[in-house]
PyMOL Python script that loads the backbone (N, CA, C, O; Angstrom):
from pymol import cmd

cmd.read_pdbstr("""\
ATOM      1  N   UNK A   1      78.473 127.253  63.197  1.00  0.00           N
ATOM      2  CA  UNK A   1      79.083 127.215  64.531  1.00  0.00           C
ATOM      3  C   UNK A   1      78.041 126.838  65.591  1.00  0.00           C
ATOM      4  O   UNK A   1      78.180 125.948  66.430  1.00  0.00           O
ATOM      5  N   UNK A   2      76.882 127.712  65.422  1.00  0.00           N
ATOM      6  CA  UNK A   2      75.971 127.116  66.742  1.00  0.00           C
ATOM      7  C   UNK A   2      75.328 125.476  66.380  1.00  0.00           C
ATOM      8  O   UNK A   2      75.150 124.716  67.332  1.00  0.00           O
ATOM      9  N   UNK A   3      75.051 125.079  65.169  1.00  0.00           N
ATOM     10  CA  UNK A   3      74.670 123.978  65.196  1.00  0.00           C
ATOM     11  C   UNK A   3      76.077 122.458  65.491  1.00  0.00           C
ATOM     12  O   UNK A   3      75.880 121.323  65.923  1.00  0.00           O
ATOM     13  N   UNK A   4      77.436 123.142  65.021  1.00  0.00           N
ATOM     14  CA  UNK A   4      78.794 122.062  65.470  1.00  0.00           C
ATOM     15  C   UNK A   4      78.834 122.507  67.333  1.00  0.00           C
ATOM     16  O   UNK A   4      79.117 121.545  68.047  1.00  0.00           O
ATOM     17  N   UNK A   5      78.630 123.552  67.908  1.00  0.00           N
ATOM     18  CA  UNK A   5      78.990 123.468  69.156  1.00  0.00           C
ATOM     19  C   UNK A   5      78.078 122.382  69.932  1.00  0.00           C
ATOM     20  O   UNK A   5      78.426 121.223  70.157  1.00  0.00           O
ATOM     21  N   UNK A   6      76.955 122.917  70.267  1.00  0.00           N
ATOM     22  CA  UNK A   6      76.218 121.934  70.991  1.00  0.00           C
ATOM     23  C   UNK A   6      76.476 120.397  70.624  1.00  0.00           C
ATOM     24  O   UNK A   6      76.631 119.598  71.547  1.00  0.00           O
ATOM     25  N   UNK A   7      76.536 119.877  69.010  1.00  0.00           N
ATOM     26  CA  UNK A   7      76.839 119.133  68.810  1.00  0.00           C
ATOM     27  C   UNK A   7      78.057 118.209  69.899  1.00  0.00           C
ATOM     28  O   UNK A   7      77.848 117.205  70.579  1.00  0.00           O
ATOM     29  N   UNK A   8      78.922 118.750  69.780  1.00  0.00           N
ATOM     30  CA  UNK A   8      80.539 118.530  70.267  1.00  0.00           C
ATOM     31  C   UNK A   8      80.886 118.463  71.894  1.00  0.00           C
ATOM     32  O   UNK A   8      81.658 117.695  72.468  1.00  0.00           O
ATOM     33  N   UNK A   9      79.993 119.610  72.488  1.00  0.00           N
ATOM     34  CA  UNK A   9      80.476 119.531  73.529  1.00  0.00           C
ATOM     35  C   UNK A   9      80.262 118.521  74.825  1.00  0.00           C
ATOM     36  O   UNK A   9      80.908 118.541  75.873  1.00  0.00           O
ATOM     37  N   UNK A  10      78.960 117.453  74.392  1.00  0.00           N
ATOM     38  CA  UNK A  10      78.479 116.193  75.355  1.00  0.00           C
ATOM     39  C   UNK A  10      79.642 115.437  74.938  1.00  0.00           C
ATOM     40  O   UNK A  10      80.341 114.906  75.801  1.00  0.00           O
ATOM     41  N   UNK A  11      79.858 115.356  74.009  1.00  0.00           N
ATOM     42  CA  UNK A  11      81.292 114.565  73.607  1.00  0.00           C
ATOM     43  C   UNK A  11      82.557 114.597  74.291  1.00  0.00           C
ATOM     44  O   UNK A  11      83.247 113.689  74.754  1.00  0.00           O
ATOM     45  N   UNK A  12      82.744 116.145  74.243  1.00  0.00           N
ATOM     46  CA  UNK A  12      84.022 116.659  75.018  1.00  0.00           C
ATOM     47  C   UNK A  12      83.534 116.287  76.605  1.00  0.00           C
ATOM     48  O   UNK A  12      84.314 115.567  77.229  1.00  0.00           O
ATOM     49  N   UNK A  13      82.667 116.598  77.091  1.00  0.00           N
ATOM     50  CA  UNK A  13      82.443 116.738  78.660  1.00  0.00           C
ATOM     51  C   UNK A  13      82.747 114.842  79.297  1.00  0.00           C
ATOM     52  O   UNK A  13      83.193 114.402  80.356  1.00  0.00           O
ATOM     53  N   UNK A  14      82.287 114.236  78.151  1.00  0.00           N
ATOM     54  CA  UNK A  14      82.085 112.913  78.385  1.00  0.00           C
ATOM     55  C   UNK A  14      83.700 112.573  78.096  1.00  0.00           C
ATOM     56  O   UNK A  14      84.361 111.913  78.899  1.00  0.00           O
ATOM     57  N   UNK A  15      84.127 112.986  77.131  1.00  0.00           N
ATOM     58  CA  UNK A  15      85.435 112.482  77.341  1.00  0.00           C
ATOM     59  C   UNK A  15      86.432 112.602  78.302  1.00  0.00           C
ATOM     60  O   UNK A  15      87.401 111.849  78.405  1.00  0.00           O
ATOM     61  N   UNK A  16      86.126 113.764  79.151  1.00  0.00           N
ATOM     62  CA  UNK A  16      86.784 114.534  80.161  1.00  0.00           C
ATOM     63  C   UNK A  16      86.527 113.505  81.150  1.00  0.00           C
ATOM     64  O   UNK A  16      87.433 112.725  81.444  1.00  0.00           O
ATOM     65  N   UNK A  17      85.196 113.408  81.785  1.00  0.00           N
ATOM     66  CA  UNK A  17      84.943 112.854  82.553  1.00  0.00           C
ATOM     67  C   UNK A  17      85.704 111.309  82.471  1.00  0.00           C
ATOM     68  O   UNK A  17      86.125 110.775  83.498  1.00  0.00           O
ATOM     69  N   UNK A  18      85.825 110.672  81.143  1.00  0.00           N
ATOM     70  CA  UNK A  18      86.401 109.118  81.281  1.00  0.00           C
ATOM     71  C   UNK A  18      87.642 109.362  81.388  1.00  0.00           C
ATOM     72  O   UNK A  18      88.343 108.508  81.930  1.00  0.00           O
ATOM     73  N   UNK A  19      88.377 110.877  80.787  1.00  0.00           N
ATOM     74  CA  UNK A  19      90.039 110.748  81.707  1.00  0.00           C
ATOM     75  C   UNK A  19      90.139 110.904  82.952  1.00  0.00           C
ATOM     76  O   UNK A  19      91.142 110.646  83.617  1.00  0.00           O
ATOM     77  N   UNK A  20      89.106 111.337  83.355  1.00  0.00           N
ATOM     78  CA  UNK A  20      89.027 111.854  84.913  1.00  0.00           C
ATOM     79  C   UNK A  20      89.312 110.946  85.670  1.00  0.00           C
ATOM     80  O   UNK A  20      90.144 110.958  86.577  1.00  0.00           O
ATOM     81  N   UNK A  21      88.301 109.705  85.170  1.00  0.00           N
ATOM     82  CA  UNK A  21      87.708 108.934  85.916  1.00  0.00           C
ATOM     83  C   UNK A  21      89.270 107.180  85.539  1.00  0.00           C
ATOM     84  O   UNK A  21      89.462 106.100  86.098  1.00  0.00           O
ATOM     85  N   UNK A  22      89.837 107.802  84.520  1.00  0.00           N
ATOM     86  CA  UNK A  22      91.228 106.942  84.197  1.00  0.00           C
ATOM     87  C   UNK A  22      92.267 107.192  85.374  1.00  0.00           C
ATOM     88  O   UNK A  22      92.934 106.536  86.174  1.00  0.00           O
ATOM     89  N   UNK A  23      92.047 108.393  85.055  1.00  0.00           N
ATOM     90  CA  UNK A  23      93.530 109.026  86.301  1.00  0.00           C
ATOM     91  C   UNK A  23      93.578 109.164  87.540  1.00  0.00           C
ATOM     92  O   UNK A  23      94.522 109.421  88.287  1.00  0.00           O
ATOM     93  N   UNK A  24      92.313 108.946  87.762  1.00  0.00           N
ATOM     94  CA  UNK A  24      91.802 108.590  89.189  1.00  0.00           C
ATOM     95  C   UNK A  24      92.567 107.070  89.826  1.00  0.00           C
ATOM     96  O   UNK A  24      93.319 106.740  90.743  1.00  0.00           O
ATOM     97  N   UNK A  25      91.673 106.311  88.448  1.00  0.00           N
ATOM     98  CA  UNK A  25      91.815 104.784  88.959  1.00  0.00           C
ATOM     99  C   UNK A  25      93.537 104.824  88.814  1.00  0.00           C
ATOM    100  O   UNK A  25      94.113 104.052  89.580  1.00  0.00           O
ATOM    101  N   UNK A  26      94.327 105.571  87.993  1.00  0.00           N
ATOM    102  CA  UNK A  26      95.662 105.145  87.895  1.00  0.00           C
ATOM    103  C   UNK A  26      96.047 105.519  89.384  1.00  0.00           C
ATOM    104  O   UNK A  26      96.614 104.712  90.121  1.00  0.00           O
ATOM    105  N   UNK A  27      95.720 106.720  89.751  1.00  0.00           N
ATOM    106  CA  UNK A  27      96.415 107.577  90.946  1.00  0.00           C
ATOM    107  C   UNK A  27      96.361 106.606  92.051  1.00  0.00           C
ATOM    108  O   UNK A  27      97.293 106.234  92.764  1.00  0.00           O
ATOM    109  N   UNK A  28      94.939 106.199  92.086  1.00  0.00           N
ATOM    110  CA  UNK A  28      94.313 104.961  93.323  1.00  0.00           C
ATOM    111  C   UNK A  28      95.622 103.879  92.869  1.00  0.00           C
ATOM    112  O   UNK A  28      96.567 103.773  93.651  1.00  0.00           O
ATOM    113  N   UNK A  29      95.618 103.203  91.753  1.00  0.00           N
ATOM    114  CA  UNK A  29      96.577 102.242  91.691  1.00  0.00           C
ATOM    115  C   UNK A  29      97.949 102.318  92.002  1.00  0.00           C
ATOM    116  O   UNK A  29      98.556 101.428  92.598  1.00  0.00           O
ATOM    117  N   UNK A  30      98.473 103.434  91.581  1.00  0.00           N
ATOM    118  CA  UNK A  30      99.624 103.921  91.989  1.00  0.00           C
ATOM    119  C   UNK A  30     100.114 103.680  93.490  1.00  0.00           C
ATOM    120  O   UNK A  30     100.979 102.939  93.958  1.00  0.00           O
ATOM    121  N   UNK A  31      98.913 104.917  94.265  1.00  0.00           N
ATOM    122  CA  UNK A  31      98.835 104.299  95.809  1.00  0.00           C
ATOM    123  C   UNK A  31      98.695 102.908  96.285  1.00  0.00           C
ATOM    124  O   UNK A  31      99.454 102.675  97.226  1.00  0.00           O
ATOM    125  N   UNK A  32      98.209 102.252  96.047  1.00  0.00           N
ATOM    126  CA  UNK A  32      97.909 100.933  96.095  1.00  0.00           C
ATOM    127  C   UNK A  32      99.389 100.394  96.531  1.00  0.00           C
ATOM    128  O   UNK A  32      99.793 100.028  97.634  1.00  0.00           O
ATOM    129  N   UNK A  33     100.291 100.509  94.811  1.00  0.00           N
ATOM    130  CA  UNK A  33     101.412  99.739  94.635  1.00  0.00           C
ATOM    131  C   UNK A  33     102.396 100.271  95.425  1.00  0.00           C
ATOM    132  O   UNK A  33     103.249  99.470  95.808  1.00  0.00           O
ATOM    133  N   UNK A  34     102.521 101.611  95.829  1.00  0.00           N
ATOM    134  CA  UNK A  34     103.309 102.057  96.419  1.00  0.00           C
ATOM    135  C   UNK A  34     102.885 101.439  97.919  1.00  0.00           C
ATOM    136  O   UNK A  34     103.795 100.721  98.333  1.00  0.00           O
ATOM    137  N   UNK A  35     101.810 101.514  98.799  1.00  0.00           N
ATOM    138  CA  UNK A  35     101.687 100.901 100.068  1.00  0.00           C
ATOM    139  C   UNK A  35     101.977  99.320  99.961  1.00  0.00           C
ATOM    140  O   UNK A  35     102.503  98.776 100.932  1.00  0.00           O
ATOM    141  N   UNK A  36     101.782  98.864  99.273  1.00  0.00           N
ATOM    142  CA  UNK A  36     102.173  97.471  99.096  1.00  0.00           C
ATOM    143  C   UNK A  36     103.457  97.084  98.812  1.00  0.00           C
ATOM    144  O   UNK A  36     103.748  95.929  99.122  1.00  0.00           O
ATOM    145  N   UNK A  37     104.566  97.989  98.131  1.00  0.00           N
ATOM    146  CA  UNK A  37     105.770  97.875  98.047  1.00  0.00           C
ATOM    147  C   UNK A  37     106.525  98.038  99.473  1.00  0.00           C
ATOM    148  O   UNK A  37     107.380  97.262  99.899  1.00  0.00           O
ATOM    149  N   UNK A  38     105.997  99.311 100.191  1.00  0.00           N
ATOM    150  CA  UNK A  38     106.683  99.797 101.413  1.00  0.00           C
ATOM    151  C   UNK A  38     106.506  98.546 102.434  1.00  0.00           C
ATOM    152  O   UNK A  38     107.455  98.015 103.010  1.00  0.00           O
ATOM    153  N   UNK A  39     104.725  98.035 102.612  1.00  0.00           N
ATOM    154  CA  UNK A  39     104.527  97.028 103.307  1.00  0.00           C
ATOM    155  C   UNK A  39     105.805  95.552 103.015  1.00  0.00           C
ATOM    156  O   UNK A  39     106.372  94.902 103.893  1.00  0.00           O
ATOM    157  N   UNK A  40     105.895  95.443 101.958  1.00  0.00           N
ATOM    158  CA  UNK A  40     106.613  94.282 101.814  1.00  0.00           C
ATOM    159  C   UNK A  40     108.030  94.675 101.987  1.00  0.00           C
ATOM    160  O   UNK A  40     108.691  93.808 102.558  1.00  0.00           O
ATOM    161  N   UNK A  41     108.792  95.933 101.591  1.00  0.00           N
ATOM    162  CA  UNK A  41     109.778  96.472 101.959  1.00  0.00           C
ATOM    163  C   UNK A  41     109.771  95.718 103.716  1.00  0.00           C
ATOM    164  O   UNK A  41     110.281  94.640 104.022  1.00  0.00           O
ATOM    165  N   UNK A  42     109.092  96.599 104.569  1.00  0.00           N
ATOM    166  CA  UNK A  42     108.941  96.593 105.758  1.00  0.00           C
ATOM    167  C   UNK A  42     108.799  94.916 106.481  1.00  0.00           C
ATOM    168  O   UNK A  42     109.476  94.434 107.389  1.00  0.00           O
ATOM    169  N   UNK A  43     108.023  94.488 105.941  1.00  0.00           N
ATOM    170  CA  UNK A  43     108.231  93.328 106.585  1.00  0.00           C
ATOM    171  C   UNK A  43     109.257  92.376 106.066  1.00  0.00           C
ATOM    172  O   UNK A  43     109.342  91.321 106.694  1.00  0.00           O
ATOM    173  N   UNK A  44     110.381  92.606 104.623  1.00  0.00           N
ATOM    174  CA  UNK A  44     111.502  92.145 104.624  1.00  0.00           C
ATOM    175  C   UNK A  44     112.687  92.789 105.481  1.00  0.00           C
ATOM    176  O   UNK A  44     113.823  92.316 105.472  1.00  0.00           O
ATOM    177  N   UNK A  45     112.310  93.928 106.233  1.00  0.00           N
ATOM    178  CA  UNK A  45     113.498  94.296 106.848  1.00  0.00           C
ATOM    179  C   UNK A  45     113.695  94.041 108.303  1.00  0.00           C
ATOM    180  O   UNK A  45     114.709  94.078 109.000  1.00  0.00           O
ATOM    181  N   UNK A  46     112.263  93.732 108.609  1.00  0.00           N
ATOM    182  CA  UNK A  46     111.615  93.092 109.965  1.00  0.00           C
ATOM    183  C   UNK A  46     112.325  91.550 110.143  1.00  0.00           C
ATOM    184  O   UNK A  46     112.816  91.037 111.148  1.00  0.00           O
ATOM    185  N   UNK A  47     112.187  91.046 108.825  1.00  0.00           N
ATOM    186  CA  UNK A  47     112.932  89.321 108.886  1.00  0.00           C
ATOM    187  C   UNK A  47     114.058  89.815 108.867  1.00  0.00           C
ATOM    188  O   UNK A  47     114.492  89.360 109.925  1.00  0.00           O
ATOM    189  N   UNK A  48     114.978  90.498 108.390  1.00  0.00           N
ATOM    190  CA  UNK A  48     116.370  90.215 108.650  1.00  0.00           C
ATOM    191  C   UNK A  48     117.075  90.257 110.256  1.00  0.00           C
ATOM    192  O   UNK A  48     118.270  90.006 110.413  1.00  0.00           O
TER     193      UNK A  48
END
""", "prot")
cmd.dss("prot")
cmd.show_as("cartoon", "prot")
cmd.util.cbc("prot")
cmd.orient("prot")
């Protein structure tokens, strides 16, 4: 056990960190698409 833990856990921390760092960029993208939908929403309702 003490020689598999240390082993394992730079692994785990590192993996954490690259979902972190996934769900981030999704969340950012998400926002993104959503202000860009409303924007274009908005300025099609502006032309009518």
């Amino acid at each position: 056990m003490r020689v598999f833990f240390p082993h394992t856990t730079p692994i785990y921390i590192k993996n954490t960190m690259i979902t972190r760092i996934f769900i981030l960029k999704i969340l950012s993208f998400c926002k993104i698409y959503k202000t860009q939908k409303a924007v274009v929403y908005h300025i099609q309702n502006n032309k009518k």
